[in-house]
C-alpha positions in Angstrom: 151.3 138.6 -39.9 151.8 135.9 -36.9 154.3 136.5 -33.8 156.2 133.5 -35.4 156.8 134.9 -38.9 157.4 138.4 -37.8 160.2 136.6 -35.4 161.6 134.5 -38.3 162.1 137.6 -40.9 163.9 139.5 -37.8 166.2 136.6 -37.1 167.0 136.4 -41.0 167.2 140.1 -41.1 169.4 140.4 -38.4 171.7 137.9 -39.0 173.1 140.0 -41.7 173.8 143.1 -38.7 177.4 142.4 -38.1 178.4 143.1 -41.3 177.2 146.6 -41.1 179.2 147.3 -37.9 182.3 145.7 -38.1 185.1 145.5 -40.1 185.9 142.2 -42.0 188.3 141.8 -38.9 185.7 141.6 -36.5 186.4 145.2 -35.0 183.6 147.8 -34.5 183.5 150.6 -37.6 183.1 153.0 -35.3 186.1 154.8 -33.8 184.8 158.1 -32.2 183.5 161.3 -32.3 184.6 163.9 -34.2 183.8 167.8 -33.9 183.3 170.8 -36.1 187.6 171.2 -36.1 188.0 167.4 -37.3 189.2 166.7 -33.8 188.5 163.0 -33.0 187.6 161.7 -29.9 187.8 158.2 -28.6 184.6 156.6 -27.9 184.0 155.1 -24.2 183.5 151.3 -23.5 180.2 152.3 -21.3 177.8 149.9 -22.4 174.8 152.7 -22.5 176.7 154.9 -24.8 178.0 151.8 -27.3 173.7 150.5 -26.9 172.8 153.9 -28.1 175.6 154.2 -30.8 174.4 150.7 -32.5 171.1 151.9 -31.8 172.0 154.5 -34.5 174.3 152.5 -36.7 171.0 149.9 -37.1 168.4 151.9 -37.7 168.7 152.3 -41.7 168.6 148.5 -41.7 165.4 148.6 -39.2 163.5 150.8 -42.4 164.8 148.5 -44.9 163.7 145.1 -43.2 160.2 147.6 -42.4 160.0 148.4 -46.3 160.7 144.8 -47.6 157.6 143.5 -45.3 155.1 146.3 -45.5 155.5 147.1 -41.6 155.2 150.6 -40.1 158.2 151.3 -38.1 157.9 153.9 -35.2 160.5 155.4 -33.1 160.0 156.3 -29.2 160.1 159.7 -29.3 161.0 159.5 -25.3 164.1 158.6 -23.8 162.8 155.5 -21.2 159.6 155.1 -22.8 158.9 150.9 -24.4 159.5 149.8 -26.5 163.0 150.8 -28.7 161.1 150.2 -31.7 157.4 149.4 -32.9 156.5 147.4 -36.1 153.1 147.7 -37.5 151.5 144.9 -40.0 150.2 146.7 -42.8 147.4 144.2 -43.6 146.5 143.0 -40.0 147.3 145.8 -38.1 149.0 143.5 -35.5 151.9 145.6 -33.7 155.0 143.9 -32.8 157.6 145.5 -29.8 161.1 145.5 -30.5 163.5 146.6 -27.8 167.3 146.8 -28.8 169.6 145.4 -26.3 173.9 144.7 -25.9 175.9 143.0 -23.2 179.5 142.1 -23.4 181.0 138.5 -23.1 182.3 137.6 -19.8 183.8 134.3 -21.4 183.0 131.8 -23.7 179.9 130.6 -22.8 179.1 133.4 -20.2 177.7 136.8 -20.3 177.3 140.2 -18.3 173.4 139.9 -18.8 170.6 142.6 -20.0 168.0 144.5 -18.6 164.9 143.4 -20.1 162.6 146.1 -19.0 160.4 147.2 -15.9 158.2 144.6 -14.6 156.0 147.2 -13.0 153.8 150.1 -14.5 152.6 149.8 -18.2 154.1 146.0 -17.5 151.3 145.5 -14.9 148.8 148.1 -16.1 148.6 146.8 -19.6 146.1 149.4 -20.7 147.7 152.2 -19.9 150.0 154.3 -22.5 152.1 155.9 -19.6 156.2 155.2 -20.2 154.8 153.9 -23.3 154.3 154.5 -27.3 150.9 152.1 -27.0 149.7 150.5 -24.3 151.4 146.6 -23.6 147.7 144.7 -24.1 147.6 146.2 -27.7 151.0 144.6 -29.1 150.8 141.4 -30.4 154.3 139.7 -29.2 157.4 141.5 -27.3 160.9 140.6 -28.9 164.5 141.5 -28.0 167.0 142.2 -30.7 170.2 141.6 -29.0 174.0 142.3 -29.7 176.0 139.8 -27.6 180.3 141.7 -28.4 183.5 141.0 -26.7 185.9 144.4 -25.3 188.9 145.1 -26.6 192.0 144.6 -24.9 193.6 147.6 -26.5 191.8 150.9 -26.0 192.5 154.5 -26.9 193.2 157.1 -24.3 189.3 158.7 -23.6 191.4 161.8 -22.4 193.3 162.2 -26.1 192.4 164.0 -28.8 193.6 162.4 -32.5 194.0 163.6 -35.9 191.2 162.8 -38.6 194.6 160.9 -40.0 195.2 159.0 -36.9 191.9 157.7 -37.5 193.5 154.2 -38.9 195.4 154.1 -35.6 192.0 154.7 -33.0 191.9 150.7 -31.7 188.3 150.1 -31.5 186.6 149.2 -28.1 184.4 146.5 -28.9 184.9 143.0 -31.3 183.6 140.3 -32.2 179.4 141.0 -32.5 176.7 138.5 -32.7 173.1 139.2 -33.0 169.7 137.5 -32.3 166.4 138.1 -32.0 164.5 136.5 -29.7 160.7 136.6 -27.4 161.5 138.6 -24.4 159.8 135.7 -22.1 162.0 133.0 -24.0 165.3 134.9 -22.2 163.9 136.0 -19.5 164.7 134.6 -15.8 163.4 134.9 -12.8 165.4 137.2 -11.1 165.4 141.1 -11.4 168.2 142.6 -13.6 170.2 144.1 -10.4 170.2 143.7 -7.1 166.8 145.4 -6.0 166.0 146.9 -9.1 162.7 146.5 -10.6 163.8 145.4 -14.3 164.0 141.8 -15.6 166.8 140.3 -15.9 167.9 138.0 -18.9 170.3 134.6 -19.0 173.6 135.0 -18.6 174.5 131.8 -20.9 175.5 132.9 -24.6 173.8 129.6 -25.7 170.5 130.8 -24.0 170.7 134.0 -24.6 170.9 133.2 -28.4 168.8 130.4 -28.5 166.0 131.4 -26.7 166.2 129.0 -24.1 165.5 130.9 -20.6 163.7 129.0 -17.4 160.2 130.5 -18.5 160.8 129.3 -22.9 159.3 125.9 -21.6 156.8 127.1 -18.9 155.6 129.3 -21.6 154.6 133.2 -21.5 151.8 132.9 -19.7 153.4 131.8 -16.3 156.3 134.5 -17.3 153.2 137.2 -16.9 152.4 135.9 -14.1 155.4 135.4 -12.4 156.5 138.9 -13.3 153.4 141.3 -12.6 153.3 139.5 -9.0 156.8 139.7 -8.2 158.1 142.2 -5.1 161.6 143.1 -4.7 162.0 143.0 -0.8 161.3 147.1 -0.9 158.1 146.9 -2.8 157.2 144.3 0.1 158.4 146.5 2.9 156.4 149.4 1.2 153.2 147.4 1.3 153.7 145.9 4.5 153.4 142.2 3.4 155.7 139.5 3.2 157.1 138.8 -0.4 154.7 135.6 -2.1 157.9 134.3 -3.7 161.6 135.5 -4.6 162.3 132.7 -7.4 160.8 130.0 -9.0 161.0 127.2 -6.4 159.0 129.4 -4.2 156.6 130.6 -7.1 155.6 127.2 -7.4 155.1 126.3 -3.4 153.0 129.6 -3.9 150.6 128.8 -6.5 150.2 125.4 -5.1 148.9 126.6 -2.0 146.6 129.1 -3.3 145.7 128.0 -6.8 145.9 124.9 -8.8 146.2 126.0 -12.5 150.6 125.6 -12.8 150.1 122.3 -11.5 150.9 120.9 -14.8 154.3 122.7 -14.6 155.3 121.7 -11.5 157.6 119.5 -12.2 159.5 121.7 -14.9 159.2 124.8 -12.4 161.1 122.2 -10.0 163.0 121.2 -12.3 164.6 124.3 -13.2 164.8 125.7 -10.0 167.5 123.4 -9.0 169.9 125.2 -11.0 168.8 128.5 -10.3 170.6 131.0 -8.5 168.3 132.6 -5.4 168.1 136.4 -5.1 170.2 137.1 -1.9 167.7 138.5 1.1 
C-alpha cells in the first residue's frame, strides 16, 4: 500500500467521524463523567482532556477502518511517545504514523493551531526508537488526523455535580466538529508550536489546515526535513554557543544559498511565501 492510498482511505474514513461524536445538532455526545454513585460530572473545555476523550471515542472506528484494509493497528503504550497510532500494511509491510490531533476555532476562517510534534530527538535521530513505538526512518509517511470544533457558549458548572437524569440538561462544551486527515509536512509551518518550545507548529487557516495547504505542501517534504532537523529555538542556540542559521523561511533560504546550492530551484516559492509569514519574535 502507497502513502497516497493509505491517505485517501483515511480521509474517506474519517469523513464519516463526526457522526460518531455528535449529536444530529452538532453538539458533542459526550456530557461528563460519571462515578460508581451515578454522580455526573461536567467535563472541562481543556483541550488535552477533550484530545484524549475523542482519542477514546475514535478508537473503535480506528479497528474498523484497520480491519476493512488488512492493516495492523498499534497503540502507544506510552504517554508522550510518536506516534498516537501506527498502521501496518499487511502485504507490504509499509508502516504508516498517525497522530490524533484537535484545536478549537478562533473564527471562521481562523484557528488556535496544533502542536505537530518535537522536531528534535527521534525527529532528528531517525534510527533511534527512543520516545518512540519504531524508529522515524522505518515509517513510510507521517499523517495527522485532525478535529478542527467550535466551544460552546453555554457551559455547565465544573464545580456541580448532576443527576444521571439531569443528563439531558448537561450543555455540551464543544460543537460543531470537522475532521481531516492530512501529511504532517503538508500543515506544517515554519514556526515552533509556542513561543520557544521545540514542537512544530501547524497553520492557523481552517482552509489550510483542512486542505493541506501549509508553506512547506509546495516546497515539498524534503525541504520540511530539512528545515526542521536544523532549526534552533534561540535557547538551543545559546546552549551551543552559535548564532541561530535561520528563524523562518526568508532566512532559511538566504542560508542555504550561501552555503549550498540544492533549494535553488525553490527560491522563489520560499520567497514567495515568506512574505506573508509571520517572523518568530527574538
Amino acid at each position: 500500500m502507497t502513502s497516497d492510498k493509505f491517505l485517501k482511505l483515511l480521509q474517506t474514513h474519517a469523513a464519516s467521524f463526526a457522526k460518531a461524536v455528535a449529536t444530529n445538532e452538532g453538539e458533542w455526545i459526550i456530557k461528563g463523567f460519571i462515578d460508581v454513585y451515578q454522580r455526573v460530572y461536567s467535563i472541562s473545555v481543556d483541550t488535552k482532556i477533550v484530545s484524549k476523550v475523542l482519542e477514546l471515542l475514535l478508537f473503535p472506528m480506528f479497528v474498523e477502518f484497520a480491519k476493512k484494509h488488512r492493516l495492523e493497528i498499534e497503540l502507544c503504550q506510552h504517554q508522550n511517545f510518536y506516534p498516537d497510532l501506527t498502521f501496518t500494511h499487511k502485504a507490504s509491510g509499509n508502516k504508516f504514523a498517525v497522530d490524533i490531533k484537535s484545536t478549537y476555532r478562533e473564527s471562521e476562517t481562523k484557528v488556535n493551531g496544533m502542536t505537530l510534534g518535537a522536531f528534535t530527538g527521534y525527529f532528528r535521530n531517525r534510527d533511534s526508537n527512543k520516545n518512540t513505538l519504531y524508529p522515524y526512518n522505518q515509517y513510510t509517511a507521517h499523517f495527522v488526523l485532525g478535529v478542527v470544533y467550535s466551544k460552546c457558549d453555554e457551559v455547565a458548572d465544573e464545580r456541580k455535580q448532576f443527576a444521571l437524569a439531569d443528563l439531558a440538561a448537561i450543555p455540551s462544551v464543544i460543537k460543531n466538529f470537522e475532521f481531516f486527515a492530512q501529511p504532517k509536512y503538508r500543515i506544517a509551518t515554519a514556526r515552533p508550536g509556542s513561543g520557544n518550545t521545540k514542537n512544530i507548529g501547524s497553520v492557523d487557516k481552517i482552509d489550510a489546515l483542512i486542505g493541506g495547504a501549509g508553506p512547506f505542501a509546495s516546497l515539498g517534504e524534503e525541504v520540511y526535513d530539512d528545515y526542521w532537523m536544523f532549526y534552533l529555538t534561540r535557547d538551543m542556540a545559546e546552549a551551543a554557543g552559535i548564532q541561530r542559521p535561520y528563524i523562518n523561511l526568508k532566512t532559511y533560504l538566504d542560508y542555504k544559498q550561501r552555503g549550498s546550492v540544492s533549494l535553488k530551484a525553490h527560491a522563489k516559492k520560499i520567497a514567495r511565501l515568506a512574505e506573508d509569514e509571520t517572523e518568530e519574535s527574538e
